[in-house]
C-alpha positions, 0 to 999 in steps of 0.5 A: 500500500505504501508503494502504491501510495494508496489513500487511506481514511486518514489521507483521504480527504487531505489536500496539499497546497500552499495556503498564502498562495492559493490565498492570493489566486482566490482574492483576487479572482473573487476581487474581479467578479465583484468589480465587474458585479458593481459595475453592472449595477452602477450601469443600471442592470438588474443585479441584487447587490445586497443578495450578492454580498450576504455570501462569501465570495469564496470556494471554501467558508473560510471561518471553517476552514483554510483555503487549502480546504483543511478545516481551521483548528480551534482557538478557545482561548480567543473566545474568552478574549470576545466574551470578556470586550468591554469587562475589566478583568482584574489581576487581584481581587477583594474577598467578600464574606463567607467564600469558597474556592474550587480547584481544577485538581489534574490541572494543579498536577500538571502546574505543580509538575514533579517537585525537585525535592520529591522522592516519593508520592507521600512527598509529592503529596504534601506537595501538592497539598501546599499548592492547594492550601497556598492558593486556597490560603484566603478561603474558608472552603477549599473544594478540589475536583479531580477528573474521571478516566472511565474505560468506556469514555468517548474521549478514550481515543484522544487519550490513546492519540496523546500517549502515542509518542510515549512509553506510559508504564503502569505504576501502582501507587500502594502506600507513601513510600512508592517512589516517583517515576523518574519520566514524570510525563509518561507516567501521566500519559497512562489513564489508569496512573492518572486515576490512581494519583487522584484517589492518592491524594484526595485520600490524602488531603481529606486526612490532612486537611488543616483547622479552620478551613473545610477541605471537600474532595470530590471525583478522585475516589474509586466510587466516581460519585464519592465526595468527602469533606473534612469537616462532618457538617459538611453534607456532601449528598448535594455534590455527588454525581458521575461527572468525568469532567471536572470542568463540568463537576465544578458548576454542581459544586458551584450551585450547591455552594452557600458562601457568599465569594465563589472563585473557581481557579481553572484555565481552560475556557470550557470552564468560563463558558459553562459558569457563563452559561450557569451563573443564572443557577448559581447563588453566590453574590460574587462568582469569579473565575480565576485564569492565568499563571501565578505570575500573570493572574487574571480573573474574570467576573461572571456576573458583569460578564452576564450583564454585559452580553446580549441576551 
């Protein structure tokens, strides 16, 4: 098949060219149609210019693909930039009453990375236990929110595309003193290290969870619609489901919240979209979400971007 070059399903559809070239050729064919177009109208033939120009003069749509008809990737990250015109997004905020802040936990992983000082997983567990309590050090309540990585997912085939270029080796995590793998990433790569590194430490932090503040850890037990709290007045039946996200585990925690400042520290804009869309749902005065880096912090207003869009 190689040396026939026969098309597969992969390369059956893929169109070579040069995108900045055939650009060019495009515009400025479709630049003399609309020159000869306009023309004839101001001659006083019968031609419906404004029919004409709610299409684009193109072979392709192009806000769907190039013009080598490759389908454009997508750029979420420039929706929060539309959705966000016009709001001041702060780079620190003041906290007011009661308040609660929720934790993307497989993100915070993969910011905290592999700790230089950390042999084993007890290490990286109070390691990851500081991240948390750091960015969660002017809170009440601290809800870490762990992903699911169920066999039967239909993202399981993204995940097995991710780990192609890797070699994941499965390692068990049995008690503290396991040591971390030297290849941190490719330990991650592999599902099932992923979910046994989430029951690690929500098991963890629910047992060292510090006075004063409610630690709630949710998604990363065995059961997926387990929740545990550090603290038992904490009724946890309002927060359990089967989410396997924890974009999407993050709005219940956000709807069933009684403070008055919710902040919902994640990156991804899944996440600003949905507590757009939810934030009706949610009762917290202040709902914030928190973005960026540690060094390039920004937060996003929930509410004044709700007030801001179109209905």
């Amino acid at each position: 098949m190689h040396k026939n070059n026969a098309p597969t399903f992969e390369t059956l559809y893929e169109v070579k060219g040069s995108k900045e070239k055939d650009k060019c050729t495009i515009l400025r064919v479709d630049r003399n149609v609309l020159q000869r177009l306009i023309g004839a109208y101001g001659a006083g033939r019968e031609v419906d210019l404004l029919n004409v120009l709610s299409h684009e003069l193109m072979p392709v749509p192009i806000s769907l693909v190039e013009m080598n008809g490759k389908l454009r990737t997508g750029q979420k990250a420039l929706l929060a930039d539309v959705l966000t015109k016009g709001v001041e997004c702060p780079n620190t905020i003041t906290l007011q009453g009661s308040t609660c802040l929720l934790i993307d936990g497989m993100a915070l992983v993969a910011a905290v990375g592999k700790p230089a000082d950390a042999q084993t997983f007890g290490d990286y567990a109070y390691s990851f236990q500081d991240a948390v309590l750091k960015a969660g050090s002017r809170f009440q309540q601290i809800h870490v929110l762990f992903d699911r990585y169920d066999d039967n997912s239909i993202k399981a085939g993204t995940r097995e595309r991710r780990s192609k270029k890797t070699r994941p080796i499965r390692r068990d995590i049995e008690n503290k003193d396991v040591p971390l793998p030297k290849n941190w990433p490719n330990f991650l790569a592999l599902s099932d290290n992923k979910a046994d590194l989430a029951r690690f430490l929500s098991q963890h932090l629910v047992a060292n969870a510090p006075r004063g503040q409610v630690i709630v850890v949710a998604g990363g037990f065995t059961d997926g619609e387990e929740a545990q709290s550090s603290s038992p007045e904490f009724d946890t039946s309002v927060i359990c489901g089967k989410h396997e996200e924890a974009d999407t585990r993050l709005v219940p925690h956000s709807i069933a919240n009684a403070c008055e400042t919710v902040v919902v520290l994640a990156r991804d804009t899944d996440v600003l979209l949905l507590l757009i869309a939810h934030s009706p749902n949610i009762p917290c005065a202040n709902l914030w979400m928190m973005a960026g880096t540690a060094t390039k912090r920004k937060y996003f207003n929930i509410r004044a971007i709700c007030a801001n869009l179109p209905p």
